[in-house]
PLY file of the C-alpha trace (Angstrom):
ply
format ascii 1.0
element vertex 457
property float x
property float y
property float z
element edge 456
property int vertex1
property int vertex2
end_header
14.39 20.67 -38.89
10.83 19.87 -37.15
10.79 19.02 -33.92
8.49 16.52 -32.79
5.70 17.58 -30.17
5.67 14.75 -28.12
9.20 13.24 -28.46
11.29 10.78 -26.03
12.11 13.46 -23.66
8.12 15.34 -23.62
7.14 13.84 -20.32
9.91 14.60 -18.54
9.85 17.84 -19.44
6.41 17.88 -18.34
7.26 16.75 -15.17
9.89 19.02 -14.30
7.73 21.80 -15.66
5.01 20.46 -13.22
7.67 20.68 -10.36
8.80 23.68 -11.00
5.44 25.43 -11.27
3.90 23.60 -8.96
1.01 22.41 -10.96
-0.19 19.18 -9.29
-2.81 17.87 -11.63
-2.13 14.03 -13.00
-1.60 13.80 -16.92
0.66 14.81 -19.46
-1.28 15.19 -22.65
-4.64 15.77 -20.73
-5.95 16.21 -17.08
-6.62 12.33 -15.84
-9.50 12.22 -13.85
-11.51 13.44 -16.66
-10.95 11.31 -18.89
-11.11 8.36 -15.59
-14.66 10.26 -14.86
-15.86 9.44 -18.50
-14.76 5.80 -19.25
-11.78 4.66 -16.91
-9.77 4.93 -20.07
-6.52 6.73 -19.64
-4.50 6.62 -22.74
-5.30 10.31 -23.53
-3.41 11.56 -20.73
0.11 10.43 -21.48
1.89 10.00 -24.50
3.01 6.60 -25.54
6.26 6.39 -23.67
4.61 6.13 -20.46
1.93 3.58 -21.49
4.29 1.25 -23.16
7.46 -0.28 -21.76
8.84 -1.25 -24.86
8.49 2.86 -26.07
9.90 3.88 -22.53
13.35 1.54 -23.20
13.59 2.40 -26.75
13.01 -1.14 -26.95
15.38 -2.42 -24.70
12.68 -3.80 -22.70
9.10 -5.56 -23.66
6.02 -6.94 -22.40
6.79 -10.36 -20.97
10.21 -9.41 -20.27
11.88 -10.49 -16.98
13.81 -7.70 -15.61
17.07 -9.27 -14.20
21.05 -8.42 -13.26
21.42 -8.64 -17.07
18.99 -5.58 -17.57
18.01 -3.62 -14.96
19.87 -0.77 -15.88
17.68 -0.25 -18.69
15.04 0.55 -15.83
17.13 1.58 -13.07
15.28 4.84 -12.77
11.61 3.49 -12.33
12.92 0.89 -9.36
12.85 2.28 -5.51
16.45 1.82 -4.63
15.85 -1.28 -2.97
13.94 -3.20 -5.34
17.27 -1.85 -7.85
19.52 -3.73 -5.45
17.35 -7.06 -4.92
17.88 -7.40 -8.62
21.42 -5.88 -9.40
22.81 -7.86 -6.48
20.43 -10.48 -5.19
19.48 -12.48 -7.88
15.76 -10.90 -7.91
13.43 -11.23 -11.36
10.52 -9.09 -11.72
7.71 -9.80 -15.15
7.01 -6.96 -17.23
3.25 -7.23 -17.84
1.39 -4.64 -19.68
0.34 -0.82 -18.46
-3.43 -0.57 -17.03
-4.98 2.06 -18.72
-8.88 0.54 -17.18
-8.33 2.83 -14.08
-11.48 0.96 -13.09
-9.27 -2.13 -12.26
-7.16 -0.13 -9.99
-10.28 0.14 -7.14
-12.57 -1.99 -5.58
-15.75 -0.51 -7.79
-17.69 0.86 -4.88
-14.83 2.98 -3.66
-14.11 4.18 -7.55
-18.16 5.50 -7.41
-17.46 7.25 -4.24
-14.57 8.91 -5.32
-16.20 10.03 -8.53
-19.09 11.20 -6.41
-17.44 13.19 -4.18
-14.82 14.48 -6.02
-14.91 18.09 -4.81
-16.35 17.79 -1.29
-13.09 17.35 0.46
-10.84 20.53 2.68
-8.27 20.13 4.90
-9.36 22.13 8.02
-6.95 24.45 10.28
-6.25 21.86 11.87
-5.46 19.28 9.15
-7.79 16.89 8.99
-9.97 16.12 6.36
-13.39 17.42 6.19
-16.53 17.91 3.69
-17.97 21.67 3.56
-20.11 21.50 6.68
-17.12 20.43 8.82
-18.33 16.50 8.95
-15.63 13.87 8.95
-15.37 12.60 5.25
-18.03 10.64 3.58
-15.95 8.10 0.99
-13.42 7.46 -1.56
-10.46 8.97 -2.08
-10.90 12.82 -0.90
-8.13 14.20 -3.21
-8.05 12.65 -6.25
-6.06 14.95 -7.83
-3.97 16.45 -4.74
-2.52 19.95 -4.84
0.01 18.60 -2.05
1.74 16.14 -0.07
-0.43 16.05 2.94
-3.27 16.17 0.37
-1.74 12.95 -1.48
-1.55 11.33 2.12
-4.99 11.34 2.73
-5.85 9.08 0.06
-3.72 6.58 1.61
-4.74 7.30 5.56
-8.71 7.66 5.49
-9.00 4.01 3.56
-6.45 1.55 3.83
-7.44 -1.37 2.04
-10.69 0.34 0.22
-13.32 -1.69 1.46
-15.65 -0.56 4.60
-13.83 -3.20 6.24
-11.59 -5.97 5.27
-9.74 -9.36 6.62
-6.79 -10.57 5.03
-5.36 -14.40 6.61
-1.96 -13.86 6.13
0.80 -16.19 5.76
4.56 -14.96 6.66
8.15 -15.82 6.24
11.08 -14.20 7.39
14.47 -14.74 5.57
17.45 -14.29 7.32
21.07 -12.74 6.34
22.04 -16.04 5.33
19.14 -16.38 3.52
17.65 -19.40 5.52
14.08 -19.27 6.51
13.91 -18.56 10.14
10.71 -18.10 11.09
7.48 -18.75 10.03
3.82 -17.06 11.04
0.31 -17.08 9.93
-1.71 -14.42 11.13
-4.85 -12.26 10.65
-5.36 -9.00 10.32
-8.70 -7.29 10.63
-9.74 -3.67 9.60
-12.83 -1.62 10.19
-13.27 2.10 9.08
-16.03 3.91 11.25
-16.41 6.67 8.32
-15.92 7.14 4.90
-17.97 4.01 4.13
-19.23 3.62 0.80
-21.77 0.65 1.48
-25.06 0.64 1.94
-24.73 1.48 5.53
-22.46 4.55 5.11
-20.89 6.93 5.58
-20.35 6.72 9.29
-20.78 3.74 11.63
-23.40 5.22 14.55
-21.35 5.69 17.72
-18.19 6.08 16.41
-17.85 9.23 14.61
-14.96 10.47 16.35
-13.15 7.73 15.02
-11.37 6.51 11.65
-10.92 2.83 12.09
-10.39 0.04 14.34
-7.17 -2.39 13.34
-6.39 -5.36 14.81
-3.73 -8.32 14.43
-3.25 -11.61 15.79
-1.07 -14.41 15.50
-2.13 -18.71 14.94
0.74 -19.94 14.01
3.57 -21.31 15.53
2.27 -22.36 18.99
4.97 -19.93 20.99
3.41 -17.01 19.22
-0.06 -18.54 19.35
-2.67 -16.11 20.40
-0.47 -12.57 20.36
-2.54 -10.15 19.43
-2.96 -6.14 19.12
-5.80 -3.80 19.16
-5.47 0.05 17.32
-8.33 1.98 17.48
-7.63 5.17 15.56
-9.21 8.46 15.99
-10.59 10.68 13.11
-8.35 13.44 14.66
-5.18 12.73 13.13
-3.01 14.29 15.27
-4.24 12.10 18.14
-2.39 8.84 18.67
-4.15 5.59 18.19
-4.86 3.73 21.52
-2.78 0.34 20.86
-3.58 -2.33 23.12
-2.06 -6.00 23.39
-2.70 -9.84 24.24
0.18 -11.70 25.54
0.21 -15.26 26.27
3.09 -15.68 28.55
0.97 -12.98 31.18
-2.36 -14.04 30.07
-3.21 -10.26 30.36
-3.98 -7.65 27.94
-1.30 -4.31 28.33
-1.74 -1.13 26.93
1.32 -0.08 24.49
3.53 2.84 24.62
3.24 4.89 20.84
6.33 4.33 20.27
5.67 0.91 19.84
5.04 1.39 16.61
8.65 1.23 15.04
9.13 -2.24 16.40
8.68 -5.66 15.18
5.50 -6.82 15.93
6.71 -10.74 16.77
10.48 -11.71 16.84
11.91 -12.33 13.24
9.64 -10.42 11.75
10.41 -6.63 9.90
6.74 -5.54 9.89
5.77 -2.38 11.93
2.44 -1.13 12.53
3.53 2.29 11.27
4.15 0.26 7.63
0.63 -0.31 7.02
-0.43 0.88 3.89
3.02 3.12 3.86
0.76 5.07 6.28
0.24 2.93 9.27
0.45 6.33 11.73
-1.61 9.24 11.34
-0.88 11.32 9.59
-0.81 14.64 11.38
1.68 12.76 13.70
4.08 13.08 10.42
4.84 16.26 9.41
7.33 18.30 6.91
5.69 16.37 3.60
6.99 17.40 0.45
6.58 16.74 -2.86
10.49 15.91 -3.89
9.05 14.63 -7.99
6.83 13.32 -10.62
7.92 10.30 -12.26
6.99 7.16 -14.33
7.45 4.14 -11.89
7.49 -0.01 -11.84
4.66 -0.82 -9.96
3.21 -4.55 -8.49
-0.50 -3.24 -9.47
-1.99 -5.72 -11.93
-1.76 -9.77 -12.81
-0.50 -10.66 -9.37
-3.20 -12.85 -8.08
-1.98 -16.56 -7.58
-5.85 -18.45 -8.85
-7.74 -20.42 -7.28
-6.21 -24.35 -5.48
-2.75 -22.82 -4.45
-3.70 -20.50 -1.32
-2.29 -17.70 -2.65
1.33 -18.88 -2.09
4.02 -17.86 -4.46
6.57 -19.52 -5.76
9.84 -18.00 -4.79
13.76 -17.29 -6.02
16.87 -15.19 -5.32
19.15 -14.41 -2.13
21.66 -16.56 -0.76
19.55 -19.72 -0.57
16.96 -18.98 -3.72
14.05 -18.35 -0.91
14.85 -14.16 -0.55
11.88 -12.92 -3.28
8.37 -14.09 -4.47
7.05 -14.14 -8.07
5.82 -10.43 -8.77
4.79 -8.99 -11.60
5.14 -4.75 -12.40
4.08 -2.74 -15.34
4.73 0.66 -16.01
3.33 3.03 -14.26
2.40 6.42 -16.02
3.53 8.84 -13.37
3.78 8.91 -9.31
4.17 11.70 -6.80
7.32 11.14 -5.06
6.48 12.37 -1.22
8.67 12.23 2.25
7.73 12.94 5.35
9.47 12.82 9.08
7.99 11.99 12.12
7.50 14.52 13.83
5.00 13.52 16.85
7.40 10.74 18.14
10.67 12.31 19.19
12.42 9.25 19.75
11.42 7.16 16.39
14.23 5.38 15.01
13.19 6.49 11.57
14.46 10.16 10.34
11.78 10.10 6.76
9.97 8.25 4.55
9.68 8.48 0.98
6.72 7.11 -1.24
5.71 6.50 -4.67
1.67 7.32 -5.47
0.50 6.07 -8.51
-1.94 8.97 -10.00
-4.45 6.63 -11.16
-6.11 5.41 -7.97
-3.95 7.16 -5.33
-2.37 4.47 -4.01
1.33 3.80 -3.29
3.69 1.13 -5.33
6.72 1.57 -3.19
7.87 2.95 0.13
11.49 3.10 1.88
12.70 5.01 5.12
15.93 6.19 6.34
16.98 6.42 9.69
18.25 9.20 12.14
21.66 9.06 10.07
20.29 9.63 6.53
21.28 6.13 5.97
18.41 3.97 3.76
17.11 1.36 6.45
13.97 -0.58 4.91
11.45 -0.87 2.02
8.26 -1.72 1.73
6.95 -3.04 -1.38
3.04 -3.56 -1.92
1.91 -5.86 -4.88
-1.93 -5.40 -5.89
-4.33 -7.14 -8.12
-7.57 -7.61 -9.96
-8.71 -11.17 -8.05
-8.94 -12.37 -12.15
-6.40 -15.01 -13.74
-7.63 -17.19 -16.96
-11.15 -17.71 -16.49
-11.55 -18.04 -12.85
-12.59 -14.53 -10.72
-13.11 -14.38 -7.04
-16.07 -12.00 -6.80
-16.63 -9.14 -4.66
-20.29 -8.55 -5.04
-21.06 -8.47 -9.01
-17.16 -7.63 -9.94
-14.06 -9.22 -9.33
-12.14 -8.10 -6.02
-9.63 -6.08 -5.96
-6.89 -5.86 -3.03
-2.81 -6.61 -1.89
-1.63 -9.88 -2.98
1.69 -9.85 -1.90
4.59 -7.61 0.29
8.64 -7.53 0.38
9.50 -6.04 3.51
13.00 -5.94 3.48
15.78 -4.78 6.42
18.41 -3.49 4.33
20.94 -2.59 7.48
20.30 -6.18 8.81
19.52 -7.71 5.65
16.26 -9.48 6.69
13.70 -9.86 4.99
10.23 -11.11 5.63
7.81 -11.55 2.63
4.14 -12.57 3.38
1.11 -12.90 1.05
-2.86 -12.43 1.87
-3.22 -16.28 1.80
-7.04 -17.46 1.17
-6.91 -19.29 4.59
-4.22 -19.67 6.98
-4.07 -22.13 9.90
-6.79 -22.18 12.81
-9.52 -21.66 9.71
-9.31 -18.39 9.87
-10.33 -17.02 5.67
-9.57 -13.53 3.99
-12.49 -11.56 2.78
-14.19 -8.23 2.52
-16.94 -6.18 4.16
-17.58 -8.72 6.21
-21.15 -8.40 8.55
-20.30 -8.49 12.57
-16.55 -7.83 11.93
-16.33 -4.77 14.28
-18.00 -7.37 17.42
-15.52 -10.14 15.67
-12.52 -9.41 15.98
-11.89 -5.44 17.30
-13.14 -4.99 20.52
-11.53 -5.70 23.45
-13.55 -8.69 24.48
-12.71 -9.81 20.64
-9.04 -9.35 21.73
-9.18 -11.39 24.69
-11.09 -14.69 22.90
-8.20 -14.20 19.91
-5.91 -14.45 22.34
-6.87 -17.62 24.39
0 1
1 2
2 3
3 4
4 5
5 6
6 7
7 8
8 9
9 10
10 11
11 12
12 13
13 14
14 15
15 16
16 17
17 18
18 19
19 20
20 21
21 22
22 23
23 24
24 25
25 26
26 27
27 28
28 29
29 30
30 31
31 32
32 33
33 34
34 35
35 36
36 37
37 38
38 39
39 40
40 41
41 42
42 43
43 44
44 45
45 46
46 47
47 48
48 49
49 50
50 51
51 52
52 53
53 54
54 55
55 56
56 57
57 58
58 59
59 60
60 61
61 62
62 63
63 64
64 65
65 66
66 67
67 68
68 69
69 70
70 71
71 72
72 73
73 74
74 75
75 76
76 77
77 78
78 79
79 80
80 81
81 82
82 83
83 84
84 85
85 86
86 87
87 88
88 89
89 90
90 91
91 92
92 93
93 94
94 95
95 96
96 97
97 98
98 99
99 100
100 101
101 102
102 103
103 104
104 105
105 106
106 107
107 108
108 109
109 110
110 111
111 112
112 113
113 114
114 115
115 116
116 117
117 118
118 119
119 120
120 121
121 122
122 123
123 124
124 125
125 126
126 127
127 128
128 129
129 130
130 131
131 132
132 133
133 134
134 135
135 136
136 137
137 138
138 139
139 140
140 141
141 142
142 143
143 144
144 145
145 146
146 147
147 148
148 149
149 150
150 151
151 152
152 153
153 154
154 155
155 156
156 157
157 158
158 159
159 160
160 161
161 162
162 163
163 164
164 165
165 166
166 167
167 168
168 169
169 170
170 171
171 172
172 173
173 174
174 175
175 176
176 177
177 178
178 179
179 180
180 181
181 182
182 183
183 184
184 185
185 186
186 187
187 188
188 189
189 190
190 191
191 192
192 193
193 194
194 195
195 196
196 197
197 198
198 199
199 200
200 201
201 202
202 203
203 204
204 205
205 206
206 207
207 208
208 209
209 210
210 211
211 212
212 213
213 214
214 215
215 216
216 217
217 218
218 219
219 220
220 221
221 222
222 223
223 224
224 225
225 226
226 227
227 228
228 229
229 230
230 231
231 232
232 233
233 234
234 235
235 236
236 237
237 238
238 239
239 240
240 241
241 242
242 243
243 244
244 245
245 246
246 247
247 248
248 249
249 250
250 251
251 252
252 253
253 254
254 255
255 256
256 257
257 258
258 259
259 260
260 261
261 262
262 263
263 264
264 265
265 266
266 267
267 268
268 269
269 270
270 271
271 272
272 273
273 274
274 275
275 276
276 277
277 278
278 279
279 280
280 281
281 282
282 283
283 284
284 285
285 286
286 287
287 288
288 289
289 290
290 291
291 292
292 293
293 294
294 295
295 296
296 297
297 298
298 299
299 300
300 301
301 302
302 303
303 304
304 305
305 306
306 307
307 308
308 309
309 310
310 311
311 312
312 313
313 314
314 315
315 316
316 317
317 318
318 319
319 320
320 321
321 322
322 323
323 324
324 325
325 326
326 327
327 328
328 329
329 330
330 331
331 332
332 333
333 334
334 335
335 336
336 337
337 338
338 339
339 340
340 341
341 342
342 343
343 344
344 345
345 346
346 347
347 348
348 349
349 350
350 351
351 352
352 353
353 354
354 355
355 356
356 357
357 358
358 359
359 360
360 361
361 362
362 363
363 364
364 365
365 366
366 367
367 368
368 369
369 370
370 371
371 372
372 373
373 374
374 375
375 376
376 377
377 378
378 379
379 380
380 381
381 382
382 383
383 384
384 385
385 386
386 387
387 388
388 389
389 390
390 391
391 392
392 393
393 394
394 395
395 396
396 397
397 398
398 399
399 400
400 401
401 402
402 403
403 404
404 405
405 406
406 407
407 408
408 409
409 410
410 411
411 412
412 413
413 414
414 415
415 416
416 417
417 418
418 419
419 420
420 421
421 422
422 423
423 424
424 425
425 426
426 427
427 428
428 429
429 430
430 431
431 432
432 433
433 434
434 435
435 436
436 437
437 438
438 439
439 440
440 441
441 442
442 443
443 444
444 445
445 446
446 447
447 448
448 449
449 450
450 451
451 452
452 453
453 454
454 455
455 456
């Protein structure tokens, strides 16, 4: 009898190969960024069980397909096990849309160029921290691509949150309780600036600010007793440095400076978001330590058809929990292969989290789904990003001459308390405030200090 080369089992042979060797570079059939490097196209990297869900479940499974109670366990292995209990238990549905194999739909296009064009450039110095060959701070796009490690892989996600020199989402917010009631309700913006590794015009480094990564801040419109709240991060490029994190606060009418430990609590009551959730990398990064590859594996990820169109703000319809009003509309595809990573927190001695683990999609270096544990071992929330061509029918929302690219959507889910708050980059949210990217003025806008003070009152 002949065996077949590439049979049902192939990839994950190749993956435990890859583990146990230690080879890090993305594909199965092929190296990926390669073929990404030529023409975007991926298919040649993975055989057809990772580009298909239907050849993945023998069948079981198809395009179109809403994964339920009824079927997840035809999937159970490509869910984080959080998103495997909002739909064995809580009445959750996730659509099965088709595998991206554009990898140029998986980037903003500016930051795709800068990765392609700097592929190479990037070290880790003794310290750490990511550097080009004459010791510069980096200079744009992902800086691993294709990362021989963990603290590698982490860079991609820490030196560029949302991929765009700067960004601000208007974000609407509501937080579910155990009961599944809604019981509160926020609008807020958040604003982001890096201060290097821009891949505009005016890059790579804003003048001044060289010794830093990014400025970050937050601030809430909506409701009136959380009116004007606001934060203001300003991270340095030196990653084991703590951000400075400074705060409005209505009720003193004076702006405090926060302790870092702040950054494992909610940000407004209700809420489950943390600053160190951001983009599964809200802290940096040298601040985390211990990261380890734990596994290579295909993966249901929120990365494509997941923008809402134009006339509905964005807003999703929703379903499931005790009260139908638990989970938003998302749709996942298969994703050809992750790097599974955890981390601890090292720099903060009293952080109520113990790890992290996160799944990296290898085709743009950016994570589909993140849960921690605390102290005890014991899983304790998840984090689940949803991503998206701005493209649905024939309308686009441009970003310069292509169609955007950015979050859409978050479950941020409390499993211990069972809270969950789910928000959505809304196109406007209430005091006029719109999302958009590389916006001119934003750094005199809205992250400064005197920026801080006018948000606030």
């Amino acid at each position: 009898m002949r065996i077949r080369k590439y049979d049902f089992n192939y990839s994950r042979r190749a993956f435990l190969d890859k583990m146990a060797t230690g080879a890090m570079a993305a594909g199965v059939l092929s190296p990926l960024w390669p073929l990404i490097a030529r023409a975007g196209d991926i298919t040649k990297a993975y055989p057809e069980e990772l580009l298909s869900i239907e050849a993945y479940t023998k069948g079981k499974i198809k395009t179109g397909d809403l994964i339920t109670a009824e079927n997840v366990e035809h999937v159970k292995d490509l869910l984080d096990p959080v998103a495997y209990v909002h739909v064995s238990q809580m009445g959750r549905q996730i659509r099965i849309v088709k595998t991206t194999t554009d990898a140029t739909r998986l980037f903003p296009r500016k930051y795709l160029e800068a990765t392609l064009r700097n592929q190479g450039k990037a070290q880790l110095d003794a310290d750490g921290n990511v550097v080009t060959a004459e010791g510069k701070p980096w200079i744009g796009g992902n800086p691993f691509p294709d990362p021989k490690d963990g603290l590698e892989a982490f860079s991609n996600l820490t030196l560029s949150w949302g991929r765009h020199d700067n960004s601000f989402y208007a974000v609407r917010d509501w937080d579910i309780g155990p009961d599944g009631d809604l019981q509160y309700e926020y609008d807020f913006c958040w604003a982001e600036q890096n201060t290097v590794a821009l891949v505009g015009p005016n890059g790579p480094y804003m003048p001044g600010h060289e010794d830093k990564l990014r400025f970050q801040s937050v601030w809430f419109t909506y409701p009136n007793d959380s009116k004007g709240t606001s934060f203001l991060n300003t991270w340095y490029y030196d990653q084991r440095k703590f951000p400075d994190l400074q705060g409005y606060l209505p009720a003193f009418k004076r702006v405090r400076r926060f302790p870092t430990n702040q950054r494992f609590e909610p940000l407004v009551p209700g809420i489950t978001l943390f600053l160190s959730d951001a983009w599964a990398a809200g802290d940096p990064m040298l601040t985390w330590g211990n990261y380890k590859v734990i596994g290579r594996q295909p993966m249901l990820g929120a990365v494509s058809e997941n923008w809402m169109g134009p006339d509905t703000n964005y807003e999703r319809p929703v379903h499931g929990g005790a009260k139908g009003k638990t989970f938003m509309e998302t749709a996942m595809e298969l994703v050809p292969e992750t790097i599974v990573i955890e981390a601890e927190p090292t720099g903060y001695p009293r952080a109520p989290v113990g790890k992290k683990r996160v799944w990296i999609d290898t085709r743009n270096m950016m994570y589909v789904a993140y849960v921690t544990y605390d102290r005890r071992g014991e899983l304790w929330k998840s984090f689940e990003p949803a991503y998206s061509v701005y493209e649905k029918g024939d309308h686009k929302l441009m970003d310069g001459a292509e169609p955007a690219w950015s979050w859409t959507h978050v479950h941020c889910h409390d499993v211990q308390t069972n809270r969950m708050s789910r928000f959505v980059q809304a196109e406007e949210v209430r005091g006029g405030f719109r999302s958009g990217f590389d916006i001119e003025g934003m750094y005199d806008k809205y992250l400064t200090m005197q920026a801080l003070l006018r948000m606030g009152t």
